[in-house]
Structures are given as C-alpha cells and as structure tokens.
C-alpha atoms as an extended CHARMM CRD file, in Angstrom:
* protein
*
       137  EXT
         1         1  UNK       CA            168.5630000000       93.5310000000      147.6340000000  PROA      1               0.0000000000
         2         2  UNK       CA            168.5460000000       96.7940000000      145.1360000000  PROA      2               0.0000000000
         3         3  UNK       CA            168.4580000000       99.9130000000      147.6600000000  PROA      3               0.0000000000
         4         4  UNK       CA            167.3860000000      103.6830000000      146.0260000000  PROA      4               0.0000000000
         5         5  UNK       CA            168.1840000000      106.8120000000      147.8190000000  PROA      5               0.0000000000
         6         6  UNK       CA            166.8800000000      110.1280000000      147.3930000000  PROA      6               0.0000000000
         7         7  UNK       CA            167.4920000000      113.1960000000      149.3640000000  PROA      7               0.0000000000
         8         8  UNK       CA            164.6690000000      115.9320000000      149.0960000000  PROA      8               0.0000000000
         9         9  UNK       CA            165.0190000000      119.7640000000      150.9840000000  PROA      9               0.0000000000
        10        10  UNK       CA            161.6440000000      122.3440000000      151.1370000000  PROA      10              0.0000000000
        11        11  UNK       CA            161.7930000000      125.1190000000      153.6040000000  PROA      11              0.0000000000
        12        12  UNK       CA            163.7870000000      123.9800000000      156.7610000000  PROA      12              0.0000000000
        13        13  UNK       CA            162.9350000000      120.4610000000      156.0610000000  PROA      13              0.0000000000
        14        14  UNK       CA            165.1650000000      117.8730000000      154.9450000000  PROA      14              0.0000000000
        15        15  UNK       CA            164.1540000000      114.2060000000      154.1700000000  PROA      15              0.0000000000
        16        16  UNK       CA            166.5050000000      111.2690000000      153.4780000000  PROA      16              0.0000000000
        17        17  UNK       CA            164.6920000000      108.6170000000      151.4140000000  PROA      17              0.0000000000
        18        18  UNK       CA            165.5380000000      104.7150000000      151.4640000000  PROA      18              0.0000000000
        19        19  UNK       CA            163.1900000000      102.7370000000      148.9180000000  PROA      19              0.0000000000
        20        20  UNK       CA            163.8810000000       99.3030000000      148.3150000000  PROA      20              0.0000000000
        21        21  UNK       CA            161.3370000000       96.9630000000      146.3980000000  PROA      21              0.0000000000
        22        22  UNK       CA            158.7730000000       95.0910000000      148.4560000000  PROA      22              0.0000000000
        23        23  UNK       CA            154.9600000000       95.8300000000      149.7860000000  PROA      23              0.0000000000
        24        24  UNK       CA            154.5930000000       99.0330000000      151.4940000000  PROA      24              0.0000000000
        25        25  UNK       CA            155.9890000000       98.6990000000      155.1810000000  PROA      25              0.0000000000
        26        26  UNK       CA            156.6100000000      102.2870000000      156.0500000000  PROA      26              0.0000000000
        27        27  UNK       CA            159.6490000000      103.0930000000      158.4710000000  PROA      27              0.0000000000
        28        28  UNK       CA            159.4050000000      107.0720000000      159.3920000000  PROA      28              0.0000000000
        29        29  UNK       CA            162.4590000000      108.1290000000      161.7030000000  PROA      29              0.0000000000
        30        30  UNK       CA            162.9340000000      104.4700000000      163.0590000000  PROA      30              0.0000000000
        31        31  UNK       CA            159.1310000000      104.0600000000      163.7470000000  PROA      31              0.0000000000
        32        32  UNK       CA            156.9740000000      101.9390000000      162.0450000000  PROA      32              0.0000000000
        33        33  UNK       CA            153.7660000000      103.1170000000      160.6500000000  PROA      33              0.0000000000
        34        34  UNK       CA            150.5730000000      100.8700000000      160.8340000000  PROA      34              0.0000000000
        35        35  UNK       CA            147.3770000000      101.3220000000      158.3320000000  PROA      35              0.0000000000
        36        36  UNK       CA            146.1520000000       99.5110000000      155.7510000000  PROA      36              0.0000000000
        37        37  UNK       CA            147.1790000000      101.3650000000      152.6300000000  PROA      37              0.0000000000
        38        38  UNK       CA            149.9650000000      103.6450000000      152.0200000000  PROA      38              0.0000000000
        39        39  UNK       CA            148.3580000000      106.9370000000      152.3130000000  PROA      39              0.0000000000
        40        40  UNK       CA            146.7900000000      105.4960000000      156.0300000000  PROA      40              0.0000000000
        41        41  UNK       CA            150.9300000000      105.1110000000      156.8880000000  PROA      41              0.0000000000
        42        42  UNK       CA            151.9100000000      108.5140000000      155.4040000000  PROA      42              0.0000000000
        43        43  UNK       CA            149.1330000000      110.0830000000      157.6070000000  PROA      43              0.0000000000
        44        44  UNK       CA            149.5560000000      108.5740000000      160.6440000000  PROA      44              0.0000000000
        45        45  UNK       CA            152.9720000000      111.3290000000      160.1490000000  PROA      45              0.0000000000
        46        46  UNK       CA            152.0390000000      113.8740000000      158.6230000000  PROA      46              0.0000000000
        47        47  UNK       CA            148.5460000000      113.8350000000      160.4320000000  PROA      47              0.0000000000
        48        48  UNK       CA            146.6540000000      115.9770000000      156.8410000000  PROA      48              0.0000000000
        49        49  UNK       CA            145.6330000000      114.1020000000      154.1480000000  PROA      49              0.0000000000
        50        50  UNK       CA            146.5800000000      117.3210000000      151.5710000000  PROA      50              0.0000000000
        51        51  UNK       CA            150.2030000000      116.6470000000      152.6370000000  PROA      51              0.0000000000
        52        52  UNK       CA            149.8360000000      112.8550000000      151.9490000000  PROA      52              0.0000000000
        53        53  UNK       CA            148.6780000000      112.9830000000      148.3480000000  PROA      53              0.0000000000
        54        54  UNK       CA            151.5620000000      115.7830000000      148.3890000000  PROA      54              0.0000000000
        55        55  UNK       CA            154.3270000000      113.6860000000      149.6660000000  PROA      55              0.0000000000
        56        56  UNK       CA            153.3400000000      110.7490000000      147.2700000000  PROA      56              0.0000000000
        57        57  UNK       CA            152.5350000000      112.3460000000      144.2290000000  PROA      57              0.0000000000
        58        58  UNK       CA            155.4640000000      110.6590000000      142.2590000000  PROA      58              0.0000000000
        59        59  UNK       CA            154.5350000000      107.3450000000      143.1560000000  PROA      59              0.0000000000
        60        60  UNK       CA            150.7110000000      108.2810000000      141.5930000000  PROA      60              0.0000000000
        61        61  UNK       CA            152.2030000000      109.7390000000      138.9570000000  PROA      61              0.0000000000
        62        62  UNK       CA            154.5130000000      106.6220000000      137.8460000000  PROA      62              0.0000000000
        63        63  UNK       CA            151.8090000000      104.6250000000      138.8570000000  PROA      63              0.0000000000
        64        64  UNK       CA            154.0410000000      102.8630000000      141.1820000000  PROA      64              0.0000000000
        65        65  UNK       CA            152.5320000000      103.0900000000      144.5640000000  PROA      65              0.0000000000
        66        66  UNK       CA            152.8920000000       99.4370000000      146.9650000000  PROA      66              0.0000000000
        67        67  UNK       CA            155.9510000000       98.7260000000      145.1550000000  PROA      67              0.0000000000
        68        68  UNK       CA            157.7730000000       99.8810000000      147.6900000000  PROA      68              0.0000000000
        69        69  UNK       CA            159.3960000000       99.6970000000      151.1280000000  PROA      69              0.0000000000
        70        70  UNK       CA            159.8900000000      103.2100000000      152.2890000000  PROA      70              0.0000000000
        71        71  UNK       CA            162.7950000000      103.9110000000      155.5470000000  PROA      71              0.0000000000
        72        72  UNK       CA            161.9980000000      107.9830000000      155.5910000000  PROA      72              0.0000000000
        73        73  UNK       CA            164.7460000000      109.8540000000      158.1400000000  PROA      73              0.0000000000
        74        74  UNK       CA            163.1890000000      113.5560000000      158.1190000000  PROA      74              0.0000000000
        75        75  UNK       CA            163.8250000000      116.5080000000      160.1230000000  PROA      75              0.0000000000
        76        76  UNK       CA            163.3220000000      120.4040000000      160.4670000000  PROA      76              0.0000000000
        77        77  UNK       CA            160.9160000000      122.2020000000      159.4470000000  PROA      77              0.0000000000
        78        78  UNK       CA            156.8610000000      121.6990000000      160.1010000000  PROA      78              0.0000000000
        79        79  UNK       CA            154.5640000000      118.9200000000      158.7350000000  PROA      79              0.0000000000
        80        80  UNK       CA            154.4360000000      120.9140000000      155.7100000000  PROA      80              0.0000000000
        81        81  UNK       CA            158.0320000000      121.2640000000      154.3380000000  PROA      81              0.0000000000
        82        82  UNK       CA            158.7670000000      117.9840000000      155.1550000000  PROA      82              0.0000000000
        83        83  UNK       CA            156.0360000000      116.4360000000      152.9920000000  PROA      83              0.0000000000
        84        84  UNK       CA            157.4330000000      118.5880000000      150.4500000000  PROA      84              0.0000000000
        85        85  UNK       CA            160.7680000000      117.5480000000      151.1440000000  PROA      85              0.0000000000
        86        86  UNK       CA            160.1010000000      113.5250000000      150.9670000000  PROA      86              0.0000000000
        87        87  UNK       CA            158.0510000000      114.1370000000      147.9360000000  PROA      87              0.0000000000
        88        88  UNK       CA            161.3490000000      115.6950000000      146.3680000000  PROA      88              0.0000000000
        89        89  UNK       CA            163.0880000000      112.7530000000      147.7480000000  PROA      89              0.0000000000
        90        90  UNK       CA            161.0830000000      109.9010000000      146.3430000000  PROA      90              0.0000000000
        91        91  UNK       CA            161.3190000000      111.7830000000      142.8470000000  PROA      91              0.0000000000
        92        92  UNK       CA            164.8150000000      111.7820000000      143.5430000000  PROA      92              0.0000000000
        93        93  UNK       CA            164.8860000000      107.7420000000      144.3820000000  PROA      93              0.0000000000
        94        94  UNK       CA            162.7370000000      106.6840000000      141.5910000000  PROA      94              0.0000000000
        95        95  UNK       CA            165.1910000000      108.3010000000      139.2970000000  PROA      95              0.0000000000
        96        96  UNK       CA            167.2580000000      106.0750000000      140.5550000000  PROA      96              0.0000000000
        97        97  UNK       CA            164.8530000000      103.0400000000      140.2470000000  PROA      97              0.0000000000
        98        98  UNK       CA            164.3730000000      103.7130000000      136.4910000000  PROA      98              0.0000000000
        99        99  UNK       CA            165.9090000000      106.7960000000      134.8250000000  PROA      99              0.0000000000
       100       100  UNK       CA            163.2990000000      106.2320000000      132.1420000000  PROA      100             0.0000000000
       101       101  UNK       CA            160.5800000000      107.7120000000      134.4210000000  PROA      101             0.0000000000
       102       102  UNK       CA            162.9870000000      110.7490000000      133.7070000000  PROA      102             0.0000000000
       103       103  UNK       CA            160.2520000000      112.5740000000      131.6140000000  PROA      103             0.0000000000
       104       104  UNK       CA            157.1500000000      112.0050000000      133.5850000000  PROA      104             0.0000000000
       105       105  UNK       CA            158.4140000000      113.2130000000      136.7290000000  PROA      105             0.0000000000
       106       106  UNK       CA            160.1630000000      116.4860000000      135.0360000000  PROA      106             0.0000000000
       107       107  UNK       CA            156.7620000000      117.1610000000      132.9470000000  PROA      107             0.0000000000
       108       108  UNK       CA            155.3380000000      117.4550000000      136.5890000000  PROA      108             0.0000000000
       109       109  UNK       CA            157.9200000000      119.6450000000      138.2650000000  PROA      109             0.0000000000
       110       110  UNK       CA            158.6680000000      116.6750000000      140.4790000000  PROA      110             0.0000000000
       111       111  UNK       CA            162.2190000000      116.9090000000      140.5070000000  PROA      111             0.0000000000
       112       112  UNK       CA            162.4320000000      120.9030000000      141.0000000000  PROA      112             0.0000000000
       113       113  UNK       CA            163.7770000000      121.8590000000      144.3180000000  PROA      113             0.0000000000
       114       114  UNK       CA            161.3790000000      124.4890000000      145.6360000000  PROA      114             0.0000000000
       115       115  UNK       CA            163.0090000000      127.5140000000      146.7800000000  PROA      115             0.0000000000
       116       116  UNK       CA            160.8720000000      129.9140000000      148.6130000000  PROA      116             0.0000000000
       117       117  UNK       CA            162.4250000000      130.4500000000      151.7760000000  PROA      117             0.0000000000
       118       118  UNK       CA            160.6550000000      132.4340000000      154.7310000000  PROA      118             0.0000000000
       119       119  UNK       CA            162.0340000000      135.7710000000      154.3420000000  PROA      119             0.0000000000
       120       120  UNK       CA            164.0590000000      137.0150000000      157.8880000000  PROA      120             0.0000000000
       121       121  UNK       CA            162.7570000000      139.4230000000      160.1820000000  PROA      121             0.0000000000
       122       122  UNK       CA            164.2880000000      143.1560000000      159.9920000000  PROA      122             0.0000000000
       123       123  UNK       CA            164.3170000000      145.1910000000      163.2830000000  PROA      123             0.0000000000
       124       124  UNK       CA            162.2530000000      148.3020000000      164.0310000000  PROA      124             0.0000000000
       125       125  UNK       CA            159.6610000000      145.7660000000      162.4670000000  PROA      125             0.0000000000
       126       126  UNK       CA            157.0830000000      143.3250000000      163.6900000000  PROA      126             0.0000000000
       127       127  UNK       CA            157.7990000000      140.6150000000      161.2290000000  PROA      127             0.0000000000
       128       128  UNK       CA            159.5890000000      140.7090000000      157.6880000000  PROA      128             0.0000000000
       129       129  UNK       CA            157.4570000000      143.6180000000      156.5220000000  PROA      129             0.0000000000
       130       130  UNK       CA            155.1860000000      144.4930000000      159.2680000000  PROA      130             0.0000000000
       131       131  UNK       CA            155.4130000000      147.9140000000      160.5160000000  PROA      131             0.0000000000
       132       132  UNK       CA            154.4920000000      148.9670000000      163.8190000000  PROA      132             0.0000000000
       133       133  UNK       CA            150.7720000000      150.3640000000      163.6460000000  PROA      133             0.0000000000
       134       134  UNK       CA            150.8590000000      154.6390000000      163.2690000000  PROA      134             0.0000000000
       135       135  UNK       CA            150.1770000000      156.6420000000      165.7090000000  PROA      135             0.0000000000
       136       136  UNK       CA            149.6170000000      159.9090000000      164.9660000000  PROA      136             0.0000000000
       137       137  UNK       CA            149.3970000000      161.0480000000      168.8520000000  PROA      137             0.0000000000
C-alpha cells in the first residue's frame, strides 16, 4: 500500500508525517488515539482545539479529511510548534499524494516553513530585551 511522507519543523518542534490511504486511525508517537472524528484524535494530543483546526488545516483545505491513516512521530518544542510543525508536514505529504493540490496549498501559505525563532537571552538582561528595572537610589 501507497505510503506519503512529510516532514514539517516550527519553533523547536519537528514532526515526521506517515499518511497512507484508509479511514482515520490516528497513531501519535506509537500511541493510538481514540475519538470519534479526526479533530476528537488530534485533541486528545494536542489537548486545544485552536491547535487542532491548526494542525489540519490542509486536509480542510483539500477537502480531504478521513481519507487518511495518519502515524505522526513529533518531538521538541510545546503543544504549539508542534501543531505547527505536523500541519507543515501533512502539506508536505499531500504534495506527495497529488502534486496537483500544488496550488491550493501554496495560495494558503501551507507549504511555507515558518521561521520565527525565539530570540536568545543576552546577559546583564532578564530575558532577550528585558532590562533590569532602574533604580535611581
């Protein structure tokens, strides 16, 4: 049976996508998710539903949601880059699929690697730009 692989990076995230035709069964780092619909498995994960309808935007988009069987190996990062990252990575593996959905997923910046980065902290500061709070005695 076809197998599609996608590989999608946000932040300190990185998500390895294996999408083969089938019904919807879910696999997220070797665990299986339970739920009735798609979204219901995606948020059993990600635990917000903001970073569900995030993570499958392509599938809405080329109206192919249930079509699949997702096996989803992600790591790094918080809940929030790696939604990022497997939407990147399903964009990635429904190129794959059918390079005519080429043009649909580009119109929507689907296939764009984001890459804000957090910037690194600098010393004699709190954070990145924080200063220390004045004194003036």
């Amino acid at each position: 049976m076809n197998s599609f692989y996608g590989t999608g990076r946000r932040k300190m995230a990185s998500a390895r996508i294996y999408m083969r035709p089938g019904n919807g069964d879910v696999f997220i780092n070797g665990k299986r998710m339970e739920g009735d619909s798609l979204e219901d498995k995606f948020l059993k994960y990600l635990g917000n539903m903001v970073w569900v309808k995030h993570a499958l935007e392509p599938l809405y988009v080329t109206d192919t949601t249930g079509k699949f069987d997702f096996s989803i190996r992600v790591n790094g990062g918080g809940k929030s880059g790696q939604a990022g990252a497997m939407r990147l990575g399903i964009a990635r593996a429904l190129l794959q699929y059918d390079a005519e959905l080429r043009p649909i997923l580009k119109s929507k910046k689907l296939l764009t690697r984001d890459p804000r980065m957090v910037e690194r902290k600098k010393y004699g500061l709190k954070k990145a730009r924080r200063a220390p709070q004045f004194s003036k005695r």
